[in-house]
N, C-alpha and C positions, 0 to 999 in steps of 0.2 A: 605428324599432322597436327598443327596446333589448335588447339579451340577456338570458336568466337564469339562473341555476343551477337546473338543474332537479334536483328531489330524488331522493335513493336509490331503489333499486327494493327493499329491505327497510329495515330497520332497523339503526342502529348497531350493534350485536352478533350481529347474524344471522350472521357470517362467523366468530365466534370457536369455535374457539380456532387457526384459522391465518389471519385478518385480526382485529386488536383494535379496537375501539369507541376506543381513544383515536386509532388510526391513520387511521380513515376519517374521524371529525373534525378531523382534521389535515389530510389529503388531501383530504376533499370538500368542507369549510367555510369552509378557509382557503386550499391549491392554487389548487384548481377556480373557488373564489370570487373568486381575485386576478385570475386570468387576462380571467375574465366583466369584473369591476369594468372592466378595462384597456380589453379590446376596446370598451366598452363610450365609455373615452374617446376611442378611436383614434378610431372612426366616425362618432362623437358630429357633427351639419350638418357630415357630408358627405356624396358623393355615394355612399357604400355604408353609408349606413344603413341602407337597406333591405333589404341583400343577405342570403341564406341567409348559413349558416355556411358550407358546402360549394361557392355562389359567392364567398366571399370566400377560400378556401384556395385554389381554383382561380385565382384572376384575381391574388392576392399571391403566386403559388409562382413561388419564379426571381426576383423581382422585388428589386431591390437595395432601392427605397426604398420595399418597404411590408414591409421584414422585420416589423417591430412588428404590424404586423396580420396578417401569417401565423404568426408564434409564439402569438398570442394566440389567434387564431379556432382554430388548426389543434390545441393544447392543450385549447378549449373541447370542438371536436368531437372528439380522442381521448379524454378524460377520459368524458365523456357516452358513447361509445361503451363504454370499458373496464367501468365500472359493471354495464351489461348483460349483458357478457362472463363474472360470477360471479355465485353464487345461493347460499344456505342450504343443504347438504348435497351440493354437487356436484359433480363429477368423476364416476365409475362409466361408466356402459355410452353409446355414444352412439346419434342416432336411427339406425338401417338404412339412411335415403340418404346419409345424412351418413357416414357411417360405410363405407358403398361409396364413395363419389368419395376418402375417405384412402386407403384400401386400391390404389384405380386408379390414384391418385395417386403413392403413397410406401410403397406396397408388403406395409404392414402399417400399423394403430393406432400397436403401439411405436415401429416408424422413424418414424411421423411427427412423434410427441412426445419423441422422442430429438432429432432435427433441430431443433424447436421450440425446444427446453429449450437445445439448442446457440447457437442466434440469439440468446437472450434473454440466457443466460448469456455471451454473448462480447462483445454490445454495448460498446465502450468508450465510456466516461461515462454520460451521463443520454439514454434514449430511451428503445424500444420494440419487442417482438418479434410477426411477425404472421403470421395465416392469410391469403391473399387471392388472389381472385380475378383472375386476369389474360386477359381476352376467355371462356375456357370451361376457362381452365387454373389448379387451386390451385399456390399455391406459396406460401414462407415468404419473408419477408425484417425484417430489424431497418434501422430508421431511425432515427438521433439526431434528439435535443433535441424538438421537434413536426412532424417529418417524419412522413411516412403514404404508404402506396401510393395512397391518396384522392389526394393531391396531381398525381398520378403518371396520374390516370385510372381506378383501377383499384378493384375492389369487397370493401374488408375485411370480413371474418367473424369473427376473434378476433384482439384482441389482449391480451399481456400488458406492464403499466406496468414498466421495470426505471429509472425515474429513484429517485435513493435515498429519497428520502420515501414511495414507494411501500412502501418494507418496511421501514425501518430501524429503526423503531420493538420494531417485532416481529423481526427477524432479523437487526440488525444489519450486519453486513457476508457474511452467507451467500448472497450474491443466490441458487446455486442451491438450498439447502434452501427458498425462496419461490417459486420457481418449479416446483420440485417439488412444493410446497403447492397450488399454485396448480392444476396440475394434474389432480393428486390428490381436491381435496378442495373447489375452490372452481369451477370453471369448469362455465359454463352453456350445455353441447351444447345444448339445442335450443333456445337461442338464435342459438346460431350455426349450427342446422340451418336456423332463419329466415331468414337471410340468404342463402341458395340462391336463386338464380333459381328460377322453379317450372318 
């Protein structure tokens, strides 16, 4: 069963003027595409053809000789995830549950996207900063390169892309003014209010 790229959930320009139509055909067509194409030879008759994404991060994480197929699947499924994680006009107010377990959590909305914005902003080199789920416990953590708390067991609700193709286009070297974009004006709460256990 091969992989695919699965398509945006708007359109090329939906996100502008703080993610650009040349950026996410950069990121979604060419990134996202390379990695699919990869995984795609890595598994190619073997015996994890078949496997989910999410079985193949798991069963490749830690593993010395299937880094190639954990870089790969584990890019597939943070890219595919990250996608979700923005929307046309978003940022503002979050849902009421969602919006209670940060406050129980991190004590306020602000400290929680202060902390966030810290993870994503401090990451050295190319990864990722996250919301996630640890047994019944939110918490942040930033992983390099295609690490994920996925890998780890654990159940993400948002993350934001800080590898530089993510924004460079648009922001050049200000990772925090795109992450402050991001926040602001791109990220999609009640998406990540879906991701709640119910």
């Amino acid at each position: 069963m091969a992989f695919e790229l699965p398509p945006l959930p708007y359109g090329y320009d939906a996100l502008e003027p703080y993610m650009s139509s040349q950026t996410l055909h950069l990121h979604h067509d060419k990134h996202h595409q390379t990695y699919v194409t990869n995984l795609n030879n890595l598994t190619k008759d073997s015996p994890l053809a078949n496997a989910s994404l999410e079985e193949l991060i798991q069963q490749s994480a830690g593993d010395a000789g299937k880094v190639g197929i954990f870089n790969n699947a584990g890019q597939v499924w943070n890219h595919t995830f990250y996608w979700q994680c923005m929307k046309k006009n978003g940022g503002g107010a979050l849902p009421s549950e969602l919006e209670k377990r940060i406050n129980d959590a991190f004590g306020s909305v602000d400290k929680f996207k202060e902390e966030l914005s810290q993870a994503a902003i401090t990451q050295f080199g190319s990864g990722w900063a996250w919301l996630y789920l640890e047994g019944d416990t939110l918490k942040i953590a930033k992983t390099g390169n295609a690490d994920s708390p996925l890998a780890k067991g654990h159940k993400p609700l948002l993350t934001i892309d800080v590898w530089e193709h993510a924004y460079y286009v648009d922001y050049q070297n200000r990772r925090a003014d795109f992450v402050k974009a991001f926040l602001d004006n791109l990220v999609n709460w009640e998406f990540v209010a879906r991701q709640l256990p119910a």
